[in-house]
C-alpha positions as CSV (number, residue, x, y, z in Angstrom):
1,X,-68.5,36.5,6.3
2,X,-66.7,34.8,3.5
3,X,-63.5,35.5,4.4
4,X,-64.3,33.7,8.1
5,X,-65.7,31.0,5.8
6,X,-63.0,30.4,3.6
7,X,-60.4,30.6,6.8
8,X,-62.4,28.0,8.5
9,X,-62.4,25.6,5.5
10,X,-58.8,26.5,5.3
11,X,-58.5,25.5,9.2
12,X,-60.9,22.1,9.0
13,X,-58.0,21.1,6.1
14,X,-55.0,21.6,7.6
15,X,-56.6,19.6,10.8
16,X,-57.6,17.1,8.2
17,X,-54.2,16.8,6.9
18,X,-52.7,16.5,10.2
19,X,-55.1,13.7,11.0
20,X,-55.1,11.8,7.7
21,X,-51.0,11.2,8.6
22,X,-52.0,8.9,11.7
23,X,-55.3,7.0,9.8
24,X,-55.3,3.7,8.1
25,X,-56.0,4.6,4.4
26,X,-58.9,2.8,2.3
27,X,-61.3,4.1,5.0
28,X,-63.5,7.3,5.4
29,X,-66.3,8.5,8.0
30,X,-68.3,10.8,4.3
31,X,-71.7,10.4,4.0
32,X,-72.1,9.0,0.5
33,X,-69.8,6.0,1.8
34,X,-71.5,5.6,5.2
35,X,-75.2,5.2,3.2
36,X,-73.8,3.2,0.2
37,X,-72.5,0.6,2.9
38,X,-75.0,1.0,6.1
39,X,-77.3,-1.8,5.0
40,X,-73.9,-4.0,4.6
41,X,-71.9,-2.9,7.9
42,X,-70.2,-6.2,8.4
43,X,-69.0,-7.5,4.7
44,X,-66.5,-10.2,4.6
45,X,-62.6,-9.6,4.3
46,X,-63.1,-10.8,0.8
47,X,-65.1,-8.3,0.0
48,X,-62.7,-5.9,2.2
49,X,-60.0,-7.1,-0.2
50,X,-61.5,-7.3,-3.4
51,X,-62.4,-3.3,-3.7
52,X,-60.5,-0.4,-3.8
53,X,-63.1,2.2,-3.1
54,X,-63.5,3.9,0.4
55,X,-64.8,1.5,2.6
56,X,-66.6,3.1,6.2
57,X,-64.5,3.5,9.2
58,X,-67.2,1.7,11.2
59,X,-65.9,-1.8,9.4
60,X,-62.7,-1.2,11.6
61,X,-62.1,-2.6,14.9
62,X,-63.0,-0.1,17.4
63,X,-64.8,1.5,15.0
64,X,-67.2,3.4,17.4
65,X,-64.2,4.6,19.6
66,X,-62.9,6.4,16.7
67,X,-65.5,7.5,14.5
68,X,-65.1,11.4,15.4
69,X,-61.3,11.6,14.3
70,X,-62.2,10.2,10.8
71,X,-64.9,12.7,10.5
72,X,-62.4,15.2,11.0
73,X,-61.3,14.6,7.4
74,X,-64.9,13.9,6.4
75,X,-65.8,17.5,6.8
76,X,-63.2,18.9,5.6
77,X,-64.7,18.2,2.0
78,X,-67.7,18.5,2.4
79,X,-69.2,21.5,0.3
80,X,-70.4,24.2,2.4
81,X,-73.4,26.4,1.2
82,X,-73.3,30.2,1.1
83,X,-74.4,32.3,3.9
84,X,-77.2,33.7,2.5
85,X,-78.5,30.2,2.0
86,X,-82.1,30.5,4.3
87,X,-82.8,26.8,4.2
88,X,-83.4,24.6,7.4
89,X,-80.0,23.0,8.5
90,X,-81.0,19.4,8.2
91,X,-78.4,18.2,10.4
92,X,-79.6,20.0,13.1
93,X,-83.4,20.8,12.4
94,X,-85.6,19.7,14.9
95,X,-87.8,19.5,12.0
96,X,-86.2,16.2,10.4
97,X,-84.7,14.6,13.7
98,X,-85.2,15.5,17.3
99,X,-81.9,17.1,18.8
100,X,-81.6,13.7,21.0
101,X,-82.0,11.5,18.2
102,X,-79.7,10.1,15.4
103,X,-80.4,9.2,12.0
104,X,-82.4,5.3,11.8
105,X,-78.9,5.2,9.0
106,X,-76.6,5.6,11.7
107,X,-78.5,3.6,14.3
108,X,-78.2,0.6,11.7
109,X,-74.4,1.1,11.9
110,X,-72.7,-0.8,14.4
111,X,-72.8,-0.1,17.9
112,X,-75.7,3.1,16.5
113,X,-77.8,2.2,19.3
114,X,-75.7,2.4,22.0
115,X,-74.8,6.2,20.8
116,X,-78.7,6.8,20.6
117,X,-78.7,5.8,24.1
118,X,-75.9,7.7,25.4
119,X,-76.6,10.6,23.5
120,X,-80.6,10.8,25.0
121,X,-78.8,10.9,28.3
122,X,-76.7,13.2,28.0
123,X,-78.0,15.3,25.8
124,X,-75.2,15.9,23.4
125,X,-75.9,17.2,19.7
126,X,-74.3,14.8,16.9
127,X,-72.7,18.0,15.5
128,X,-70.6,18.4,18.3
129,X,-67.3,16.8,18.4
130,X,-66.1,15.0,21.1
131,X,-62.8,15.4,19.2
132,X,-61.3,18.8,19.9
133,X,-58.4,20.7,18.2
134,X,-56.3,19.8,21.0
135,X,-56.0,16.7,19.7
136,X,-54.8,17.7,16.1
137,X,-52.7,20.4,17.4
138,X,-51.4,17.0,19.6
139,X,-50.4,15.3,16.0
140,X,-49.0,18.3,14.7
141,X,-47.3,19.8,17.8
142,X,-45.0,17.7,20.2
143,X,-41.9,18.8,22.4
144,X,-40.9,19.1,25.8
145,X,-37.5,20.6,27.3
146,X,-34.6,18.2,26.2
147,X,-37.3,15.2,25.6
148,X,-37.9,15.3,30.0
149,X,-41.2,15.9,31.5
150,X,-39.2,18.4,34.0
151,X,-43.0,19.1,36.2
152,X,-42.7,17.1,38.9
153,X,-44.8,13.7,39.0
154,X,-47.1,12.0,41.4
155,X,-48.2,9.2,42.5
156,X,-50.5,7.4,39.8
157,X,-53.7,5.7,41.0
158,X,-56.1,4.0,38.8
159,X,-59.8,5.7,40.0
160,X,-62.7,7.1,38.2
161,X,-63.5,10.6,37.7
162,X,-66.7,12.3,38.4
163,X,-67.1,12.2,35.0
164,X,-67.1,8.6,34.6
165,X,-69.6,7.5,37.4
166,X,-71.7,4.5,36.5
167,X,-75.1,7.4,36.8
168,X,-73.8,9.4,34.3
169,X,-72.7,7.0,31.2
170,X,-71.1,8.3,28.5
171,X,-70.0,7.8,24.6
172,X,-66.3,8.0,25.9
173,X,-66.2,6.7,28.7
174,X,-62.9,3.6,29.5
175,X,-63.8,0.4,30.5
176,X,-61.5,0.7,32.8
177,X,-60.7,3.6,35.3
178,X,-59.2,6.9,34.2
179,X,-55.2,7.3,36.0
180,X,-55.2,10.0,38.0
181,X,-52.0,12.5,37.9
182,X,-50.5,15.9,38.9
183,X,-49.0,15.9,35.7
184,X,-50.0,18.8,33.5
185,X,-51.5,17.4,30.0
186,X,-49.7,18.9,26.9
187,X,-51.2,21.3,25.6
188,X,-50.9,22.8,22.1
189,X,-49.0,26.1,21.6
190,X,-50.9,29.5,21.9
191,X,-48.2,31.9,22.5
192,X,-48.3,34.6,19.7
193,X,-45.2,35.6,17.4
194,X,-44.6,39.1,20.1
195,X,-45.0,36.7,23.1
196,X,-42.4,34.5,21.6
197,X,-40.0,36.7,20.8
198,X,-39.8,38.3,24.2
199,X,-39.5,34.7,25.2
200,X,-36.7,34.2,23.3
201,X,-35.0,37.2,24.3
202,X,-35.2,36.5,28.0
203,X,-33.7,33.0,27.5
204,X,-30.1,34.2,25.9
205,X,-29.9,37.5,27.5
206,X,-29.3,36.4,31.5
207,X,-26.1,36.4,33.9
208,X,-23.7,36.3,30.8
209,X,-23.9,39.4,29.0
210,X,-21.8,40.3,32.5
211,X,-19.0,38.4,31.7
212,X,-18.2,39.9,28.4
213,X,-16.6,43.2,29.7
214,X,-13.7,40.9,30.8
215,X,-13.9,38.5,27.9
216,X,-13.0,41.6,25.8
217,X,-10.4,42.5,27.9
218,X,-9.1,39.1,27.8
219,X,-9.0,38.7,23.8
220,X,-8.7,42.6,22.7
221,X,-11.7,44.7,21.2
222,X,-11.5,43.5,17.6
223,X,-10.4,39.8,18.3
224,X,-13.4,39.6,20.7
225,X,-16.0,41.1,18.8
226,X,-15.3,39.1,15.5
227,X,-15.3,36.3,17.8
228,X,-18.4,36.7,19.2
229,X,-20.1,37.4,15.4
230,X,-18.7,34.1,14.5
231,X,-19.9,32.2,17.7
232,X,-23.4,33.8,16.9
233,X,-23.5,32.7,12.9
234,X,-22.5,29.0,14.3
235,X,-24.5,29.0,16.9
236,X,-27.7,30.0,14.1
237,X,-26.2,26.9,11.8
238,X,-26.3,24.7,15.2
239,X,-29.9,25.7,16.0
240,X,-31.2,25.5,12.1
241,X,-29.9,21.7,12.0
242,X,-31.6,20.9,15.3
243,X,-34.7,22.3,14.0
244,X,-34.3,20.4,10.9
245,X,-33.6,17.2,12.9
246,X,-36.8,18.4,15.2
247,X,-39.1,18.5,11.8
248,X,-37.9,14.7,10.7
249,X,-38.2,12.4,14.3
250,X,-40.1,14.9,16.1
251,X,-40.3,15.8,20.2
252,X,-37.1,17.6,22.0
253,X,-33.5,17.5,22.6
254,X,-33.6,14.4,24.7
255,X,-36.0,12.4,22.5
256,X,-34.2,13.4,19.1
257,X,-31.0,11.9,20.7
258,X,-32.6,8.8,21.4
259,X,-34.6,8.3,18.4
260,X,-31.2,8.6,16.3
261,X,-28.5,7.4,18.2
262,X,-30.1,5.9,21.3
263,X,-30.9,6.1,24.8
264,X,-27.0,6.3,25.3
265,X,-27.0,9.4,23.4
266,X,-29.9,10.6,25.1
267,X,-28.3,10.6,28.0
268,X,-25.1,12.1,27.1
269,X,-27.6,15.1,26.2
270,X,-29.4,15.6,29.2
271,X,-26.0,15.1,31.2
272,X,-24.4,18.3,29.4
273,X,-27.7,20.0,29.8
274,X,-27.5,18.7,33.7
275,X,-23.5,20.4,33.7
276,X,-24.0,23.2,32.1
277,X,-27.1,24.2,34.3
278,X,-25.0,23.5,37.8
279,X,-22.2,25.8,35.9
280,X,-24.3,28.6,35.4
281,X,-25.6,28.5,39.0
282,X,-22.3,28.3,40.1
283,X,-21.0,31.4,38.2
284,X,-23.8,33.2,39.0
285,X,-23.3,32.7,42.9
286,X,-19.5,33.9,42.3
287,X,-20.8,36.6,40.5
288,X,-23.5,37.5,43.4
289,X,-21.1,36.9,45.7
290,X,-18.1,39.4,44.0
291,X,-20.9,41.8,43.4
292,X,-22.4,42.2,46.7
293,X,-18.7,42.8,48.4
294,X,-18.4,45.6,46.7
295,X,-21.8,46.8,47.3
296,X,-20.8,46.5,50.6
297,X,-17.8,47.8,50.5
298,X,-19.0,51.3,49.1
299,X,-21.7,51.2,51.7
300,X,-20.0,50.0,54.8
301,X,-16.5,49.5,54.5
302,X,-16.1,47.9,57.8
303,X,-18.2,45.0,56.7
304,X,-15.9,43.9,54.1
305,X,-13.5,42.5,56.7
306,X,-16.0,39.7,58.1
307,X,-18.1,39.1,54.8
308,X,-15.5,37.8,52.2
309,X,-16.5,36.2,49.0
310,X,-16.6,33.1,50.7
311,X,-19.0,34.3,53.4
312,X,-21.4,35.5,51.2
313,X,-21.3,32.6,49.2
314,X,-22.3,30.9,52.3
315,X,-25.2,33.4,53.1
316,X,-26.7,32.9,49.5
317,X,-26.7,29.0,50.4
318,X,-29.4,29.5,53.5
319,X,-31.8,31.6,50.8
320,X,-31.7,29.0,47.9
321,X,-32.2,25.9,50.2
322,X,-35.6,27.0,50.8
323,X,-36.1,27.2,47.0
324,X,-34.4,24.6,45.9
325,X,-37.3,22.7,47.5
326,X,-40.1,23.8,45.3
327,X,-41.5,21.2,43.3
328,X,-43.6,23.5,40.9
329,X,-41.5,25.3,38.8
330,X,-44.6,27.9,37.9
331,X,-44.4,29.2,41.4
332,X,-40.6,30.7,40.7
333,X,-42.3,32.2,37.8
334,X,-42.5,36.1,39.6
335,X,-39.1,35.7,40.7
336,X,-37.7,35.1,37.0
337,X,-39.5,38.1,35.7
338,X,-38.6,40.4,38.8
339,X,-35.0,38.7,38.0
340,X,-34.9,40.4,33.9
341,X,-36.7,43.8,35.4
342,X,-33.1,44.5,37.0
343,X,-31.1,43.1,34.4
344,X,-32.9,45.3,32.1
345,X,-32.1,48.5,34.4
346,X,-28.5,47.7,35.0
347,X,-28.1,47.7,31.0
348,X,-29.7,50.8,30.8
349,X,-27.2,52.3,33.1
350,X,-24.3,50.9,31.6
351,X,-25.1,51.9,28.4
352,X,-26.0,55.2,29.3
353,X,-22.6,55.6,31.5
354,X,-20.0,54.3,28.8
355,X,-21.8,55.9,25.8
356,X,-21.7,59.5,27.8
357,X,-18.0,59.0,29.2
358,X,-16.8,57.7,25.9
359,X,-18.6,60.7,24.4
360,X,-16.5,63.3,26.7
361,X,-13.0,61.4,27.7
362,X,-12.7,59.1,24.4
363,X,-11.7,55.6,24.3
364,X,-9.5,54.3,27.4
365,X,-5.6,54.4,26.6
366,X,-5.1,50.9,27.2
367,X,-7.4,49.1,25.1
368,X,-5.8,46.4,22.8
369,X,-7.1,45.4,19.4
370,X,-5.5,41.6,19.9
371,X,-4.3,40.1,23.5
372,X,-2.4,37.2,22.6
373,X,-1.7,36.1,26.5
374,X,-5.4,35.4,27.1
375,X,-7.5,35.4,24.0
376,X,-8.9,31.7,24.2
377,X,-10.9,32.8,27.7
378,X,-12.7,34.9,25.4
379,X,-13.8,32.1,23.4
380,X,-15.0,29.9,25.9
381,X,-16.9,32.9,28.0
382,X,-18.8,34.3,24.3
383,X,-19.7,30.4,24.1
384,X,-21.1,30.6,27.6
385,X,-23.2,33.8,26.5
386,X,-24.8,32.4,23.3
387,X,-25.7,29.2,25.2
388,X,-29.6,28.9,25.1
389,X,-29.7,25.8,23.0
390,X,-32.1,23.9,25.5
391,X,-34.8,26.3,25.7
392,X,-35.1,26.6,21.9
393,X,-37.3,23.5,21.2
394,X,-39.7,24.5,24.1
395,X,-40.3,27.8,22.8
396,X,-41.0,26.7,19.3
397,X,-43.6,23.9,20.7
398,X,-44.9,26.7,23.0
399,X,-45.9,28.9,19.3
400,X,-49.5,28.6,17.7
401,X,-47.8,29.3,14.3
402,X,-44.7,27.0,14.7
403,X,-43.6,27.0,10.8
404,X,-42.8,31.1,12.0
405,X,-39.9,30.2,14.8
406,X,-36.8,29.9,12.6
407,X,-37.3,33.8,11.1
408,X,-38.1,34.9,14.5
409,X,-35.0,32.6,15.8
410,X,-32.2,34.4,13.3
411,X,-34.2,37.8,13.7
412,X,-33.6,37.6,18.0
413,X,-30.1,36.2,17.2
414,X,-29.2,39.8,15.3
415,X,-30.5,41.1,17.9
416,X,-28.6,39.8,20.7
417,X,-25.0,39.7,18.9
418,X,-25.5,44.1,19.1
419,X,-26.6,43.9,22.7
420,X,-23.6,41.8,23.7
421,X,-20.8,43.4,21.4
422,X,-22.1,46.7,22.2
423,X,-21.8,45.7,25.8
424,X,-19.1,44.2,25.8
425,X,-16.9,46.7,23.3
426,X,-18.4,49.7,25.4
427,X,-17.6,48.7,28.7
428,X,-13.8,47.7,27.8
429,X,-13.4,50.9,25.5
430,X,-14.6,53.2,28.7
431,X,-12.1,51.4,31.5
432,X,-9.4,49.4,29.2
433,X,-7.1,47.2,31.3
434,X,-9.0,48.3,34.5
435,X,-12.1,46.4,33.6
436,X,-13.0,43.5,36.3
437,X,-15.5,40.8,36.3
438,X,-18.1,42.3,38.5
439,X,-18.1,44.9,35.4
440,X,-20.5,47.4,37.9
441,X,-17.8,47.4,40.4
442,X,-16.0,49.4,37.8
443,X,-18.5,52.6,37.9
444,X,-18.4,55.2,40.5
445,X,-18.9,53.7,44.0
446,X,-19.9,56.9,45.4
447,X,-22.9,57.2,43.6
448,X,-26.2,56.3,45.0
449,X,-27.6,54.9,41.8
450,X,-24.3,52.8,40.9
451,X,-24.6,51.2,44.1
452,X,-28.6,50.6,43.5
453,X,-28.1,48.9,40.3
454,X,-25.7,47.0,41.9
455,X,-27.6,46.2,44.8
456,X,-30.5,45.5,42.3
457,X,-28.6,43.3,39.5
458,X,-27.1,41.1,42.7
459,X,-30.6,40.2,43.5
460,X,-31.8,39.5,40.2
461,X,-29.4,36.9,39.7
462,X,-29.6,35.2,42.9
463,X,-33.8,35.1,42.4
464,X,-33.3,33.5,39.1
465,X,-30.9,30.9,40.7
466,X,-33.3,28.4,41.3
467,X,-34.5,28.4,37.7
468,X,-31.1,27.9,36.9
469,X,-30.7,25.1,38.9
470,X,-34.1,23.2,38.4
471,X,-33.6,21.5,35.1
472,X,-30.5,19.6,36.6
473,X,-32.1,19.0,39.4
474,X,-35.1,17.3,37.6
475,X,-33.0,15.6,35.3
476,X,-30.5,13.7,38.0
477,X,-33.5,13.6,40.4
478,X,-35.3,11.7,37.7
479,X,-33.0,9.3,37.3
480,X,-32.3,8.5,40.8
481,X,-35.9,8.3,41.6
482,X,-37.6,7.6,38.4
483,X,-40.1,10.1,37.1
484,X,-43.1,8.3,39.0
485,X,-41.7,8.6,42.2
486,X,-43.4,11.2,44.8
487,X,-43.6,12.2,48.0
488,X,-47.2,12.5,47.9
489,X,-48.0,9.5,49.5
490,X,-44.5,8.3,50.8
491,X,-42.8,11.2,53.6
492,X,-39.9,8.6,52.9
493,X,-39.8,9.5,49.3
494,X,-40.3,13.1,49.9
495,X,-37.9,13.4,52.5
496,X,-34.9,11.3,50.0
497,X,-35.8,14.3,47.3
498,X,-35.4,17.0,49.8
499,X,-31.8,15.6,51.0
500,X,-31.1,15.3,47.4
501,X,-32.0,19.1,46.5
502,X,-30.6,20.3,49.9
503,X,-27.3,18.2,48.1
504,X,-26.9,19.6,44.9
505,X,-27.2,23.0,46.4
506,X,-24.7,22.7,48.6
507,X,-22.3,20.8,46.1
508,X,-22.6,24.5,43.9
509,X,-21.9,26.4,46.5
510,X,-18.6,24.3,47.0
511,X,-17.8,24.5,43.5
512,X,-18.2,28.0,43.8
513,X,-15.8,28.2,46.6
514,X,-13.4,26.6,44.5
515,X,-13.6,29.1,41.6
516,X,-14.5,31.8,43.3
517,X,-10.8,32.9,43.0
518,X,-11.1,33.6,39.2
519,X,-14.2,33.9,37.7
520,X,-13.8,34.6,34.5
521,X,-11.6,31.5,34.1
522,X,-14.0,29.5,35.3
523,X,-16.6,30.8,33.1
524,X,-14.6,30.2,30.2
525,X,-14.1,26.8,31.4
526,X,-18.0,26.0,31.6
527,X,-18.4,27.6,28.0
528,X,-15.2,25.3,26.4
529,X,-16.0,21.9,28.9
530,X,-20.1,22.0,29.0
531,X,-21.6,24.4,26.3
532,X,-19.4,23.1,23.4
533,X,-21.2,19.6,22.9
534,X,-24.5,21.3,23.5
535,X,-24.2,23.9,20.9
536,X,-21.9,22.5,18.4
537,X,-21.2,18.8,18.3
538,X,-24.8,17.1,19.3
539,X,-26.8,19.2,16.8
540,X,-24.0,18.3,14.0
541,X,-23.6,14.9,14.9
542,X,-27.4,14.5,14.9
543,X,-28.2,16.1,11.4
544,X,-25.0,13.9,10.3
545,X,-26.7,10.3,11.6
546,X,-30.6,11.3,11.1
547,X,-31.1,13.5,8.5
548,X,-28.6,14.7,6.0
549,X,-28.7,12.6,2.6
550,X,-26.2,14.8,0.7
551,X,-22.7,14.1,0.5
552,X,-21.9,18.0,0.6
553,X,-24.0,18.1,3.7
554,X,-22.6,15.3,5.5
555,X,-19.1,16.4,4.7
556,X,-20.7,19.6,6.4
557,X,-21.7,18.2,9.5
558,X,-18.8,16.3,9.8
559,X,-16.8,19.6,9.7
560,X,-19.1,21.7,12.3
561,X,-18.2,18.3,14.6
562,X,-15.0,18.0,14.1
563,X,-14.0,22.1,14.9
564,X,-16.7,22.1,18.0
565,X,-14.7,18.9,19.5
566,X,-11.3,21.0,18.7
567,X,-12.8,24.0,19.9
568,X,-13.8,21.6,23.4
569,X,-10.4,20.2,23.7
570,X,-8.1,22.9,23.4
571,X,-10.1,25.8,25.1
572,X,-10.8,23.5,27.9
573,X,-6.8,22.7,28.0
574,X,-5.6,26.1,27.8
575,X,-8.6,27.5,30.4
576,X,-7.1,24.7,32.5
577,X,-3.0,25.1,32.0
578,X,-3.9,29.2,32.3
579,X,-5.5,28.2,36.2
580,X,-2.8,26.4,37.5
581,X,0.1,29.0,35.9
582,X,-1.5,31.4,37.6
C-alpha cells in the first residue's frame, strides 16, 4: 500500500511538472490560497501587482474553463494521510457536503454557481477531474511521422455532439459547436519497452537485408563488412542528434525542419522521405519481379518464355492498384505482419543453408577480401539497408516511457549490424562470384522448400508494398490536395485522389521497368541519391542550426554534413557513370 502511494505521488508530480511548463506563474488552484482570497475574488490590478504571493487562478481570465489543469499541480503537494487513517474523507463525505453539492467557498468564487448547477445535473463528484492524463501526457508527448498527419482527412463540419445537446448542459461544454472529424485524436504513448523493440526491429529489417549478398560481392567480404559497421555507428550518431534536436523544438522530422530552418526545409524533408519511399517500392517490385521468374522457372520452365521481368512487373501493377486505394493505413496492418512472418522464414533458411554448407564444403574459392571495380555499390546499397530514419520519431512518441528509446535504439542497432553482416558475409562466403541479386535464386532450385521460401518471400514483399508506398503517397497527395480535402462529400474529390494513386503506382512500375536491368545498381543509387540527406546531412545540419552551442560540436556537425554530401555526390556519380559503362 505505500509503495502504490508513494508511486502515485511520484505520478501526480511529474504531471504537475509537465503542467506547471504551460501555466502563467504567480497563480495556484491550493486551498489555503483559494480561502485566503474567496471573500476578495475580483481585487484590482493594483493589488494584482503590488504582491508577490500566490494569487488564485480564478482571478484569471477564463478562469472557470481552466480551473482543473491548475489543480493538477495543486494536488500534487498536497499532504496525503496514511492508509490506516479511519477518518471520514471530508472532501467526499456526504456527511459535510451532499455528493451534488460544492462548498458555499467555492460557490462564492466566480462563476461557483454555475458549477453548482451543472454539477446537480449531471451528477459529477468535484473529485473527479474533467482533466485526464491524456492531456499531460499531450504536453509531454508530441510527434507524428516526419511532422505530417499521414491518416487520411475529412471533411470538417461544425455540429454538436450528443454530448453537447442543449438538455444535457455541461461544465465543458463550447459556446460554439464541437468540429467534427475522421481524424484520429493523438493519443499518448502506451506501447511497452518489448512492444517497442519489436517495433523497431521490423522497421530496419525489410526488403534490404536481400540486397546485401550482392553488395558484398560488389565491395569484397572485409571491405563490405567494415563498411556496413561504419554506416551503422553513423547512422546511431545521425539518430542521437535528431533525438537531441527532437528534445529542444519538439514534434517530428517534418516539424523540427520547419521550426529551425523553415517551411523550405520542411519540405526538402518530406520530399526525400517522398523519394526514398517510391525507391523502395520500386526495388522491391524488381526484386518481386526477379524473384518470381525464377520461381517460375524451377516450377515450369515453359512459362519463363511469356512472363519476363517486365511482364511480371506488369502483373504486380493490377494487384497494388487495388491497394493503393486504401485510405486507412490500419486496414494494410495484417498484410505488414503476414509480410515479416516470411521474411522471418526465408532468414531462417538461409542461415541454416550457408551455415551447414560452409560447415562441410568451406568458404567459396572466389571470394575477395577488397573488389576495387565495384566497391562504391556497396556503399550506397548498406546505406539503403540502415535507412529507417523516418520511423524513428514515431516509435519513440508511440513509448509510455519515452526517456527509455535511445538505449533501446543503440541496443536494436547492435542488433541489426549482426543480422546484416552475418547475412550478407554468409551468403557471399557460401556462392563467391556466383552470388546474384535475387540471393534465393542462388540455392537449390530443385528443392521443394527453396522454391517455397521463394515463393513465400516474393509475396511478402509485394503485401508490404503498399505500406511502402503510402507515406509518399500522403505526403504529395497532401500537397496537391491539401490535408482537408476528402472525398467524403465531393465523388469529384475522391475520384482526383483515386487518379492520383492509380498515378503514382503506375509511374513505379515504369521506373521499375527502367531499372529492372540492374538492380543492384539501382539500389545503390537510391541509397547514395535519396537515403544520404535523410540519414546523414538533415540530422547534422539540424543539430548544427538548432541546437549545438559548442564550438567542438558545431565543428562536429559541420563535419558529419560535409562527408554525407561527399558521400551523396560521388556514390551517386560513380553508381551513375558504372550504368551507362555497362
Amino acid at each position: 500500500m505505500a509503495d502504490s502511494m508513494a508511486s502515485q505521488q511520484q505520478r501526480q508530480r511529474a504531471e504537475a511538472n509537465v503542467v506547471s511548463r504551460h501555466l502563467p506563474p504567480g497563480y495556484t488552484a491550493e486551498p489555503i490560497v483559494t480561502n485566503a482570497t474567496s471573500g476578495n475574488a475580483s481585487p484590482s490590478s493594483s493589488d494584482l501587482n503590488s504582491t508577490h504571493e500566490p494569487q488564485d487562478s480564478l482571478k484569471l481570465q477564463g478562469g472557470d474553463i481552466h480551473r482543473e489543469i491548475f489543480k493538477i499541480g495543486a494536488r500534487a503537494k498536497l499532504v496525503q494521510r496514511s492508509a490506516s487513517f479511519t477518518g471520514p474523507n471530508i472532501r467526499r463525505s456526504s456527511t459535510f457536503y451532499p455528493r451534488n453539492q460544492i462548498p458555499a467557498s467555492e460557490q462564492r468564487a466566480p462563476g461557483g454557481f454555475r458549477r453548482q448547477f451543472v454539477q446537480q445535473q449531471r451528477r459529477i463528484d468535484p473529485a473527479t477531474a474533467p482533466v485526464t492524463r491524456d492531456f499531460v501526457s499531450f504536453l509531454a508527448l508530441y510527434g507524428s511521422f516526419a511532422g505530417e498527419d499521414l491518416g487520411e482527412s475529412e471533411e470538417e463540419s461544425v455540429a454538436p455532439s450528443e454530448d453537447d445537446e442543449a438538455d444535457n448542459p455541461t461544465e465543458t461544454r463550447p459556446l460554439l459547436g464541437r468540429r467534427k472529424s475522421t481524424r484520429r485524436p493523438i493519443r499518448p504513448g502506451d506501447a511497452g519497452t518489448t512492444k517497442s523493440f519489436f517495433t523497431l526491429l521490423k522497421a530496419f529489417i525489410g526488403t534490404g537485408i536481400m540486397f546485401l549478398p550482392k553488395a558484398f560481392r560488389n565491395g569484397g567480404i572485409l571491405f563490405s563488412s567494415i563498411t556496413l559497421i561504419t554506416v551503422s555507428l553513423l547512422s546511431c550518431l545521425s539518430f542521437y542528434l535528431l533525438l537531441q534536436c527532437r528534445r529542444r523544438h519538439g514534434g517530428g522530422y517534418g516539424e523540427i525542419g520547419s521550426a529551425i530552418g523553415g517551411p523550405r526545409l520542411r519540405a526538402l524533408i518530406l520530399g526525400s522521405i517522398t523519394l526514398s519511399q517510391i525507391g523502395f517500392v520500386c526495388s522491391g517490385m524488381i526484386f518481386i519481379a526477379e524473384n518470381l521468374r525464377s520461381f517460375l522457372n524451377a516450377v515450369s520452365p515453359g512459362a519463363t518464355m511469356a512472363l519476363d521481368t517486365k511482364a511480371l512487373i506488369g502483373i504486380q501493377l493490377i494487384l497494388l492498384i487495388p491497394l493503393a486505394l486504401i485510405r486507412d493505413i490500419s486496414r494494410l496492418g495484417p498484410a505488414a505482419l503476414l509480410a515479416d512472418i516470411f521474411i522471418f522464414i526465408g532468414l531462417l533458411y538461409i542461415w541454416y543453408y550457408d551455415i551447414s554448407t560452409l560447415a562441410t564444403s568451406g568458404m567459396h574459392s572466389t571470394v575477395q577480401l577488397f573488389n576495387p571495380n565495384s566497391f562504391t555499390l556497396t556503399i550506397g546499397s548498406a546505406i539503403f539497408t540502415f535507412e529507417g530514419i523516418g520511423l524513428i520519431l514515431p516509435i519513440q512518441s508511440s513509448m509510455a516511457e519515452p526517456s527509455k528509446f535511445p538505449r533501446l535504439l543503440y541496443i536494436v542497432m547492435v542488433i541489426i549490424t549482426v543480422i546484416f553482416t552475418s547475412v550478407g558475409a554468409l551468403c557471399y562466403a557460401t556462392f563467391g562470384e556466383q552470388t546474384r541479386v535475387e540471393i534465393i535464386s542462388n540455392y537449390p532450385q530443385t528443392s521443394k522448400l527453396v522454391n517455397s521460401v521463394q515463393f513465400l518471400y516474393s509475396m511478402a514483399v509485394l503485401v508490404g508494398t503498399p505500406v511502402q508506398l503510402f507515406p509518399a503517397t500522403r505526403i504529395i497527395e497532401t500537397t496537391m490536395f491539401g490535408d482537408r480535402a476528402s472525398g467524403k462529400k465531393s465523388s469529384a474529390t475522391k475520384w482526383k485522389k483515386n487518379a492520383f494513386r492509380t498515378s503514382i503506382t503506375v509511374l513505379c512500375g515504369l521506373i521499375s521497368i527502367l531499372g529492372a536491368s540492374d538492380l543492384d545498381k539501382f539500389v545503390a543509387l537510391i541509397g547514395a541519391f535519396a537515403c544520404v540527406p535523410l540519414v546523414y546531412i538533415y540530422p547534422a545540419f539540424l543539430h548544427f542550426k538548432g541546437v549545438a552551442r559548442s564550438s567542438w560540436v558545431k565543428v562536429g556537425d559541420a563535419i558529419l554534413c560535409a562527408l554525407g554530401v561527399m558521400a551523396m555526390v560521388y556514390s551517386t556519380s560513380v553508381t551513375v557513370s558504372t550504368w551507362i559503362r555497362e
